[in-house]
C-alpha positions in Angstrom: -3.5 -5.7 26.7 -6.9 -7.5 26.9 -9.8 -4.9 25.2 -8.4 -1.6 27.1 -9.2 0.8 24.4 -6.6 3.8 26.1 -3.5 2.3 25.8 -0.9 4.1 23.5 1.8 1.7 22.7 1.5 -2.3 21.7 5.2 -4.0 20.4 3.7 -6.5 17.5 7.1 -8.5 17.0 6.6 -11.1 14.6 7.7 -14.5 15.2 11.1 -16.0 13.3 10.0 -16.3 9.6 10.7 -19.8 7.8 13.2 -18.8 5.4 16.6 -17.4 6.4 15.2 -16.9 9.4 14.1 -13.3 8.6 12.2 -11.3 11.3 10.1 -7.8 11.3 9.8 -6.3 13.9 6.2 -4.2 13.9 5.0 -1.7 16.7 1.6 -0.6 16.6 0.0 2.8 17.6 -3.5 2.8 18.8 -3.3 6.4 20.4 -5.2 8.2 17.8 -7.7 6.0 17.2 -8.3 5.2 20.9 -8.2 8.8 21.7 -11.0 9.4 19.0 -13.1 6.6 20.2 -13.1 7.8 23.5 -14.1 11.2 22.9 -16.9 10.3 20.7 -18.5 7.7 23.3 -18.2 11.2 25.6 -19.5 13.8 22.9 -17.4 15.6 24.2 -17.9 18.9 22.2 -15.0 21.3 23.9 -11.9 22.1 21.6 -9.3 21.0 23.6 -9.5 17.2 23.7 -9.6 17.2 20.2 -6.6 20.0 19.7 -4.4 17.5 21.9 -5.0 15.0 19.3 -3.4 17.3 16.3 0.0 16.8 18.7 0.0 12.4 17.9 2.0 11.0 15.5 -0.9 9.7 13.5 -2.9 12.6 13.5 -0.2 14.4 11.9 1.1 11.9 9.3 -3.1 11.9 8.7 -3.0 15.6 7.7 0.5 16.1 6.1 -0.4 12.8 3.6 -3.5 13.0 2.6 -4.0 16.7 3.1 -1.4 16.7 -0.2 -4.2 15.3 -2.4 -7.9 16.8 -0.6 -7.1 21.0 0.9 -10.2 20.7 3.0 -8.1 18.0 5.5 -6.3 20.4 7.4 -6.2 20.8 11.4 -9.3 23.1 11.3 -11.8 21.0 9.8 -10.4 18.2 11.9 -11.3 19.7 15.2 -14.5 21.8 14.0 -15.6 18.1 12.8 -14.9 16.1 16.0 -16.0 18.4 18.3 -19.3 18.8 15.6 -21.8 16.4 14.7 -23.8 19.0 12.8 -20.6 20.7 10.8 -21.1 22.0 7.4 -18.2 20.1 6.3 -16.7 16.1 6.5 -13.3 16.4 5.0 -12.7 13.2 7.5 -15.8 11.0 7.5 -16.6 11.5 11.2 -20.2 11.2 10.4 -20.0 7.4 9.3 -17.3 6.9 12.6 -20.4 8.1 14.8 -23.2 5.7 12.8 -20.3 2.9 13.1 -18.6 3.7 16.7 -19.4 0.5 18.2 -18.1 -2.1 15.0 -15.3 0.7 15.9 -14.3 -0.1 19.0 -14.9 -3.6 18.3 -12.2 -3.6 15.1 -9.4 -2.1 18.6 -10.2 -4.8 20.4 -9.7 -7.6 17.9 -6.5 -6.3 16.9 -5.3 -5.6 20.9 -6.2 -9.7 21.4 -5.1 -11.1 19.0 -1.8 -9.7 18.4 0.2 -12.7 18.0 -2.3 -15.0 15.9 -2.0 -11.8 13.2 1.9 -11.1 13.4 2.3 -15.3 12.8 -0.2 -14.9 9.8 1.7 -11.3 8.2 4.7 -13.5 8.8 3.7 -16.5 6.6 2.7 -14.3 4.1 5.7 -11.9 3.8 8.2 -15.0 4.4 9.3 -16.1 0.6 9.0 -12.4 -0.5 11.8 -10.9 1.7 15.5 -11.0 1.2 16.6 -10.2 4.8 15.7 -9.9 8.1 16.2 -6.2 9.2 15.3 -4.8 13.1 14.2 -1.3 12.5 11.3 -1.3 13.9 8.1 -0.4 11.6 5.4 1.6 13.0 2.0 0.8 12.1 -0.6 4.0 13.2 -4.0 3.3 13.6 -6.2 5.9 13.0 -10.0 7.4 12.3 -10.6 9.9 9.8 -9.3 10.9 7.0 -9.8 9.3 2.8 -7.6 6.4 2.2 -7.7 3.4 3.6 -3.9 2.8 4.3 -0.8 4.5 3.1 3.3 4.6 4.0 4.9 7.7 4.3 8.7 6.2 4.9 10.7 3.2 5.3 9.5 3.0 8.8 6.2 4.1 8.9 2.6 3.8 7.7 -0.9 4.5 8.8 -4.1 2.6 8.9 -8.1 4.1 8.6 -9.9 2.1 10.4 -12.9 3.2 9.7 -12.9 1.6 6.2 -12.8 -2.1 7.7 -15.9 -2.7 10.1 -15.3 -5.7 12.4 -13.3 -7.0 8.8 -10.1 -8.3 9.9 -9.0 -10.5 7.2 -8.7 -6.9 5.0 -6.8 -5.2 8.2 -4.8 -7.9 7.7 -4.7 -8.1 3.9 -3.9 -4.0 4.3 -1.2 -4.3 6.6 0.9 -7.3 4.3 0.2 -4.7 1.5 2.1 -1.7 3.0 4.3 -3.9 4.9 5.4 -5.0 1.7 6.0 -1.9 0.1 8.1 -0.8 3.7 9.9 -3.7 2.7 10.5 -2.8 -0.5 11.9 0.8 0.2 14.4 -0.9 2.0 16.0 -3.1 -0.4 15.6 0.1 -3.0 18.6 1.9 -3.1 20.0 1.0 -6.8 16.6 1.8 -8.4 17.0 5.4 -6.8 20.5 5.6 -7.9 19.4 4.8 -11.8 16.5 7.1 -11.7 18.6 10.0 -10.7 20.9 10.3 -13.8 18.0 9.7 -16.0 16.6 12.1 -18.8 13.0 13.6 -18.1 11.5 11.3 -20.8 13.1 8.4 -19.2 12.6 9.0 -16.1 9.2 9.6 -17.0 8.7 5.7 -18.6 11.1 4.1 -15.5 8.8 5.2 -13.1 5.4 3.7 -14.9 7.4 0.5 -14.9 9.0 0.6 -11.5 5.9 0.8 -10.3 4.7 -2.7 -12.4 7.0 -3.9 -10.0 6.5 -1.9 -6.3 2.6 -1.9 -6.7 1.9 -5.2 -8.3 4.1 -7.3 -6.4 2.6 -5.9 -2.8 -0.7 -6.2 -5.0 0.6 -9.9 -5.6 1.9 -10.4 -2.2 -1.5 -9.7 -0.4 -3.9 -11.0 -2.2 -7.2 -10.7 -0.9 -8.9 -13.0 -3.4 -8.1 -17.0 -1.2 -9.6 -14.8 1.9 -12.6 -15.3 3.7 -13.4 -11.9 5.2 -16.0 -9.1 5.6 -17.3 -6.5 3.7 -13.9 -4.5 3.0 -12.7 -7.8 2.1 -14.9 -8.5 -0.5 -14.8 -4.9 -2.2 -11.4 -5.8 -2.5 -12.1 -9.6 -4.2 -14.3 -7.4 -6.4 -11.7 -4.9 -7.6 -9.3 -8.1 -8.5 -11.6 -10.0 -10.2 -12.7 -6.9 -12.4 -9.5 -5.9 -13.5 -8.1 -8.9 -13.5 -11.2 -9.9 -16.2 -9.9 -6.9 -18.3 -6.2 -7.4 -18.4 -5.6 -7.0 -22.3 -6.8 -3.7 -22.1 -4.5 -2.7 -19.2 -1.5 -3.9 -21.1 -2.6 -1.8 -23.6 -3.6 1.3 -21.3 0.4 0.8 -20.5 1.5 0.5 -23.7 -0.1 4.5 -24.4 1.2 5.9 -21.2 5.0 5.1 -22.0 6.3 8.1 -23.7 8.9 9.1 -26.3 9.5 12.8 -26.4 10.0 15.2 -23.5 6.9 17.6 -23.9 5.0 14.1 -23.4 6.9 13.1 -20.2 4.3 13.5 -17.4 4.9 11.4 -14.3 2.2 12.4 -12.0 -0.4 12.2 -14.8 0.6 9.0 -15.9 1.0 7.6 -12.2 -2.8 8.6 -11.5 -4.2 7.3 -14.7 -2.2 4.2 -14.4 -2.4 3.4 -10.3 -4.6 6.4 -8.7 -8.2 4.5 -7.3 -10.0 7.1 -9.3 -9.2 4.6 -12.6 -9.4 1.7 -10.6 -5.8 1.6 -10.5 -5.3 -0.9 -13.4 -1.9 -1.3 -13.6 -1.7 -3.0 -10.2 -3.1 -5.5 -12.1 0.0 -5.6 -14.8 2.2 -6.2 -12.2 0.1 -8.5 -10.5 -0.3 -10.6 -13.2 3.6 -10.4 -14.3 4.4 -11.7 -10.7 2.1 -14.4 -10.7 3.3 -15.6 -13.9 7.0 -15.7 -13.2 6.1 -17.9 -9.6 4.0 -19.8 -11.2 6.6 -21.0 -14.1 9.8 -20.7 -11.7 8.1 -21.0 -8.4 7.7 -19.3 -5.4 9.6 -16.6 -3.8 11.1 -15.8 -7.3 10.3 -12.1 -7.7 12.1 -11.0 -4.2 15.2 -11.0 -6.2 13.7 -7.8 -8.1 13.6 -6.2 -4.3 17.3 -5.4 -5.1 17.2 -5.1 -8.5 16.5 -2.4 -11.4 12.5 -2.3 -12.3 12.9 -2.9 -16.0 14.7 -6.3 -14.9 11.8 -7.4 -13.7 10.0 -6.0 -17.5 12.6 -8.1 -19.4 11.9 -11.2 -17.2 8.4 -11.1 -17.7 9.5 -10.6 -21.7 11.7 -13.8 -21.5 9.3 -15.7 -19.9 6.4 -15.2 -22.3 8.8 -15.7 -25.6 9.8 -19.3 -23.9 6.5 -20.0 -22.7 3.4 -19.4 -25.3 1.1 -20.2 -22.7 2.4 -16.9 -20.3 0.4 -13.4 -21.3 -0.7 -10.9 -21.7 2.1 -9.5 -23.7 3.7 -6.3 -24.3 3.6 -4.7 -27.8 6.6 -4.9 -29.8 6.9 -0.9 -29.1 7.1 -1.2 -25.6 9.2 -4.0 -25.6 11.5 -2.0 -27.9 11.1 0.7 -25.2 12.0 -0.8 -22.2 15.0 -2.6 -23.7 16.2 0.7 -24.9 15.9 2.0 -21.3 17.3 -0.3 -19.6 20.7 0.1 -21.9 20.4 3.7 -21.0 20.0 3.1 -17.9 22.7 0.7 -17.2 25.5 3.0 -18.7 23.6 5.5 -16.0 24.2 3.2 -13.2 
């Protein structure tokens, strides 16, 4: 592919993994980004280029996901933005993509050449963390614009913002093992779904803060930035684990308040933004980190991929075992949310 910026299609098949011989097999679209790259070198400032990007795959995951969370991403703002250095609005950040257009297009061409020194690298990492090799393919979308730096809308599917990385690719790659990871997870998933289907509002309420202990700190866990030597997104990252990571006792206990008893307090969405949204610095990332870490570290690694296929609040009461054998292992849960999860997890397996 050498550095041609235009092309729309690269197959990123990573190489046989070391253990059971598990594969992925990745494909990566550069359409959206390449198309926006190429129209800001031209300044272009017609409509129409920038209306044929609304049709791409990425552009349209862009504005269906994070559009959910921010009204003022939407297909008009898009174009009007593009086409318009001097728009009233930037719901999509094209003003730092122009300042930044040539680290841009540098960040496409590192990534279109060297392909195969990355997928050997995501493979390493990924390796004792999978349970099987499966060969759906996973599309990875590159893209510009937009607020988030990376985010999977299927078991198939995720999208990257480039724009958030510079020439950083350590923490494209870091990003990429992240959402890999939680691909991965989706598809090993089915029992959790089955459990949290028959379960009460309260209790579906307190499985889904712990399920998450699991899905977000063990991709947390899985690609951790803090070994790396990489750039600046790199290092905002290193930064945001070694802060919460300092303040660990108080996210235990920030857990410990969000787990409810009654129905009027049962609040998913509230308790999944206080507990995970980047707004709070998305502390209990760092729960599950630390719970993962813990458990490889007394029964080695590869440990927690057993939890892929597994209920959540197994992976709560292993982390509760471990520490009750091992008085060097912590934080710890409070009694009451020890209580709590054991209770659920009776509940839930006469659900299951």
């Amino acid at each position: 592919m050498g550095c041609c910026l235009t092309a729309l299609w690269v197959m990123w098949v990573l190489t046989p993994l070391s253990i059971a011989a598990q594969t992925l097999n990745l494909r990566i679209d550069t359409s959206n980004a390449a198309r926006t790259v190429a129209l800001l070198q031209t300044r272009d400032t017609s409509a129409r280029r920038a209306t044929a990007l609304l049709e791409l795959p990425a552009t349209r995951g862009l504005l269906a996901h994070n559009g959910q969370f921010d009204p003022a991403i939407n297909a008009t703002n898009f174009v009007r933005e593009l086409t318009d250095s001097a728009a009233a609005t930037d719901a999509f950040g094209f003003r730092r993509i122009r300042r930044e257009l040539p680290a841009v297009g540098q960040t496409l061409r590192l990534l279109t050449d060297h392909l195969p020194q990355l997928s050997r690298r995501i493979g390493q990492a990924l390796a004792s963390y999978t349970l099987r090799s499966d060969p759906r393919p996973i599309t990875v979308h590159l893209l510009l614009g937009g607020n988030s730096d990376g985010f999977a809308t299927s078991d198939s599917t995720f999208y990257l913002e480039l724009q958030y990385f510079g020439t950083d690719t350590a923490g494209i790659l870091n990003i990429i093992t992240h959402e890999v990871y939680h691909i991965v997870q989706q598809r090993h998933y089915e029992l959790s779904d089955r459990v949290y289907a028959r379960l009460s509002a309260t209790d579906k309420a307190n499985y889904t803060v712990v399920q998450d202990l699991f899905l977000e700190g063990s991709a947390t866990y899985v690609a951790n930035p803090l070994p790396l030597h990489g750039g600046e997104y790199t290092q905002f990252q290193q930064k945001k684990y070694a802060r919460n990571l300092r303040r660990l006792d108080d996210a235990f206990y920030l857990l410990d308040r969000l787990l409810v008893r009654r129905p009027d307090e049962a609040n998913e969405d509230r308790a999944y933004a206080i507990g995970y949204g980047g707004h709070w610095d998305s502390p209990l990332y760092f729960v599950g980190f630390r719970m993962c870490a813990e458990l490889e570290r007394v029964h080695g690694m590869g440990t927690i991929r057993q939890y892929l296929s597994r209920s959540p609040l197994d992976f709560a009461l292993a982390y509760i075992a471990l520490y009750r054998q091992h008085p060097d292992v912590g934080p710890r849960f409070s009694v009451r949310t020890e209580r709590l999860i054991r209770a659920l997890h009776r509940r839930a397996a006469r659900s299951s």
